[in-house]
N, C-alpha and C positions, 0 to 999 in steps of 0.2 A: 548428406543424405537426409530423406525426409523422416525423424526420429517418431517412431509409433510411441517411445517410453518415455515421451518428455512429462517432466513431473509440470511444468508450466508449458503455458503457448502464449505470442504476444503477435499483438494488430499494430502494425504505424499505421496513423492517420495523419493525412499531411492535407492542408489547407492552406488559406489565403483569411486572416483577418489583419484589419487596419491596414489595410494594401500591399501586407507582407506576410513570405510562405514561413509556415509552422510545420513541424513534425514532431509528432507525440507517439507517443505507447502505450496501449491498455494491455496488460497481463491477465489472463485467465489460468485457472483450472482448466486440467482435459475433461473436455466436452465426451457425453456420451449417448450411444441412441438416445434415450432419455431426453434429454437437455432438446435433440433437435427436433423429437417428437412434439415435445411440447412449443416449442418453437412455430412448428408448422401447423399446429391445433390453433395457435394464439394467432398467425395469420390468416384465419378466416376466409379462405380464398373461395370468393364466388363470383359465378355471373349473373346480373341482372338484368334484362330486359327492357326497353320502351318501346315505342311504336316503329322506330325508323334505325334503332341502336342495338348492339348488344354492348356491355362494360363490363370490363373484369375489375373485381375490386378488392385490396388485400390490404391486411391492418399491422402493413412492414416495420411501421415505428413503434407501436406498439410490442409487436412479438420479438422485435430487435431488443427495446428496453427491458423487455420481462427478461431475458438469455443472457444479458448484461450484467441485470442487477442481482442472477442467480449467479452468475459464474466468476467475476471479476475478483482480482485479487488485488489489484493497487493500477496505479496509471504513472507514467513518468514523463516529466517535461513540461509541466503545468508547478512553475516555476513562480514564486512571490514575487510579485510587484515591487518596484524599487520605494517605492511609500508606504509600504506595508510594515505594521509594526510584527506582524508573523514572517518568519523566515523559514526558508526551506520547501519541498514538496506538498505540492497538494493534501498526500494521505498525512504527512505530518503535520500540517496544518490546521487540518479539521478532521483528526483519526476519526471522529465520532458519527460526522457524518459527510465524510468526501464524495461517497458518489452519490448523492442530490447536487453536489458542487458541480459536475460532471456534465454539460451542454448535451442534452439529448442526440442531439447533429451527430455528436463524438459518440454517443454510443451507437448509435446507426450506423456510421460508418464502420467503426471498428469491428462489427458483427457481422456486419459485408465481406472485412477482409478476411475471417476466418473461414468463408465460403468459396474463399478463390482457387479453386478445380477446374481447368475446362482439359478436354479432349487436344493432346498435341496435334497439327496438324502435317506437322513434317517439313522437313527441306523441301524446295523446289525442285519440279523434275520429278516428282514420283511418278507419273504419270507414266513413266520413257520404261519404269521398270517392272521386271517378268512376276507376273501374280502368283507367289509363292504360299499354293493352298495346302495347308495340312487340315487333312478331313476332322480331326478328333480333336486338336485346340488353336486358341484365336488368341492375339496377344496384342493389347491395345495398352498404348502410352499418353498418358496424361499429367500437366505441369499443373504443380498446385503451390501457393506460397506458406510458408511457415516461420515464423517470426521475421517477418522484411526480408525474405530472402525464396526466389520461385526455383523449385527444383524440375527442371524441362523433361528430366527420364525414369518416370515413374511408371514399371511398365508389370502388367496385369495380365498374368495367364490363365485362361480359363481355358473350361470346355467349350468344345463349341455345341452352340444352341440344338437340344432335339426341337421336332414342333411342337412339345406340347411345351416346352420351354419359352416358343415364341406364343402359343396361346395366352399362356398366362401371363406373360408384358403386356398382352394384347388387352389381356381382363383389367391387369393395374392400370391400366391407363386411359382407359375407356370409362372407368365408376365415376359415378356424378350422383349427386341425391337431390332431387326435385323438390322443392320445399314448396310445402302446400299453405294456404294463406292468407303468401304474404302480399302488399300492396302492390309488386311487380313480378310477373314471374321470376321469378330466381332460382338457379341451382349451386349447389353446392359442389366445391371440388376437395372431397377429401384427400386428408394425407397420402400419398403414393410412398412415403420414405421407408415405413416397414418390412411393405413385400417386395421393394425394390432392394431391398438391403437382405432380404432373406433370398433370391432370385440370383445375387453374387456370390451369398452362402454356400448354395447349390453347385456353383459353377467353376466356383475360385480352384485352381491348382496352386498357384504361386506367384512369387512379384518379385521385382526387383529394385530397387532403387532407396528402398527402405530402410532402416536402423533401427535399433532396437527390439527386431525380434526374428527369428529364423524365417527369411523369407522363403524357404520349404517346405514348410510344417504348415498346413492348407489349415488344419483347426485353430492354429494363432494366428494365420494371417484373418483367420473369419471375428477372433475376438477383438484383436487389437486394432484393424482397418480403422480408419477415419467413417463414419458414416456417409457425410458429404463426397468421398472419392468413391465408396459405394455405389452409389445413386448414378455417378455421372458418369462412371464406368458401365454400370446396366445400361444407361440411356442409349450412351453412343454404341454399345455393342448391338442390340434391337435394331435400332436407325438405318446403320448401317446396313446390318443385314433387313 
C-alpha cells in the first residue's frame, strides 16, 4: 500500500552512461504543500508571445534543483571508483559536500519521479459495461509510484461536484496574469496547486489503497494526502465531468 507515514521517500533514477544502464536512489524527506508550492513558484510557468508563435516556458531544472537541494537526505549507488583512494558511498565520501557532487541530470530526474501520479485508466472493455451512477459520490482510481514500486489501486471517494464546485475549477484554471512591459507580450500562469488542493479538501470522503492513516477519517485523509495525488485527482474529476 501507498504509506502516507513514511518517515523517508526514495526516487530510482535509472540511465545509460558509458553505454551502460545504471540505477541509483535519491532519499528524501516527506515533501509538503510547502515544498511543492515553492516548487511551482520557482518554475515560473509563462507564455510568451512572437509574431507567428505562442511558447510556453518553465524554469523545470531549476525548481527541480531548488526541491532537491531542500529535501534530500542521502543518495545510494554512486559508488567509488576502483582508483579511488576514497572508498565507500557518495555521502561518505564527501559528507560535507555530496550534493554539489550530485549531476544536476540526477536531480531532475529524481524530482520527476516523486511526481509519478497519473489517473488509472482501467482494464479493457470498460466501455461494454453498465454506467453505474450514484448521484452523491464519484470514486476515481489513480496509480502513483513510491520508492520504485507503482501502486495501480489508489482509489479516491469524493463528493460528487455541485456547480458551484465546477465554477471554481473553472476560476483555478482559467487565472493568467498579464504582465505588462515586457519585450514580448507575456502571461503568466500562476500556481493552481493551492486551490486545487483545497477543492479535494472540500470533497474528499475517503480512499483506499493507503497506509498509514485511517482511510475513513476525511480530516486525516485532507492532512496526510500526497499534494501531487491531490491535484491530479481534481484535474481528472473536473475533465471528466
Amino acid at each position: 500500500m501507498y504509506d502516507l507515514a513514511a518517515k523517508e521517500i526514495f526516487s530510482v533514477v535509472k540511465f545509460r552512461e558509458g553505454g551502460r544502464p545504471v540505477s541509483v536512489a535519491h532519499f528524501f524527506r516527506p515533501l509538503a504543500l510547502a515544498d511543492w508550492l515553492e516548487y511551482e513558484r520557482a518554475l515560473d510557468t509563462r507564455i510568451v508571445e512572437s509574431e507567428d508563435q505562442s511558447e510556453m516556458r518553465t524554469q523545470a531544472v531549476i525548481a527541480a534543483e531548488r526541491l532537491w537541494d531542500a529535501a534530500a537526505l542521502r543518495v545510494n549507488g554512486y559508488g567509488a571508483p576502483a582508483s579511488s583512494a576514497l572508498q565507500g558511498e557518495l555521502c561518505e565520501r564527501f559528507p560535507a559536500d555530496w550534493k554539489q557532487k550530485v549531476p544536476l541530470q540526477h536531480k531532475a530526474a529524481a524530482v520527476r519521479g516523486l511526481q509519478q501520479a497519473v489517473v488509472s485508466e482501467g482494464p479493457e472493455g470498460l466501455l461494454d459495461l453498465i454506467y453505474e451512477f450514484d448521484p452523491d459520490q464519484v470514486a476515481l482510481v489513480i496509480e502513483a509510484a513510491q520508492n520504485g514500486e507503482i501502486h495501480a489501486e489508489l482509489i479516491h471517494h469524493l463528493r460528487r461536484p455541485a456547480p458551484e464546485d465546477l465554477k471554481r475549477f473553472s476560476q483555478i484554471t482559467s487565472a493568467a496574469i498579464w504582465l505588462r512591459g515586457a519585450k514580448q507580450p507575456t502571461t503568466l500562469l500562476p500556481s493552481r496547486l493551492k486551490p486545487l488542493c483545497d477543492l479535494y479538501d472540500r470533497l474528499i470522503q475517503s480512499i483506499e489503497g493507503y497506509s498509514g492513516i485511517d482511510g475513513g477519517d476525511a480530516a486525516a485523509v485532507r492532512r496526510a494526502m500526497d499534494p501531487v495525488h491531490k491535484k491530479v485527482v481534481i484535474q481528472s474529476l473536473f475533465q471528466e465531468e
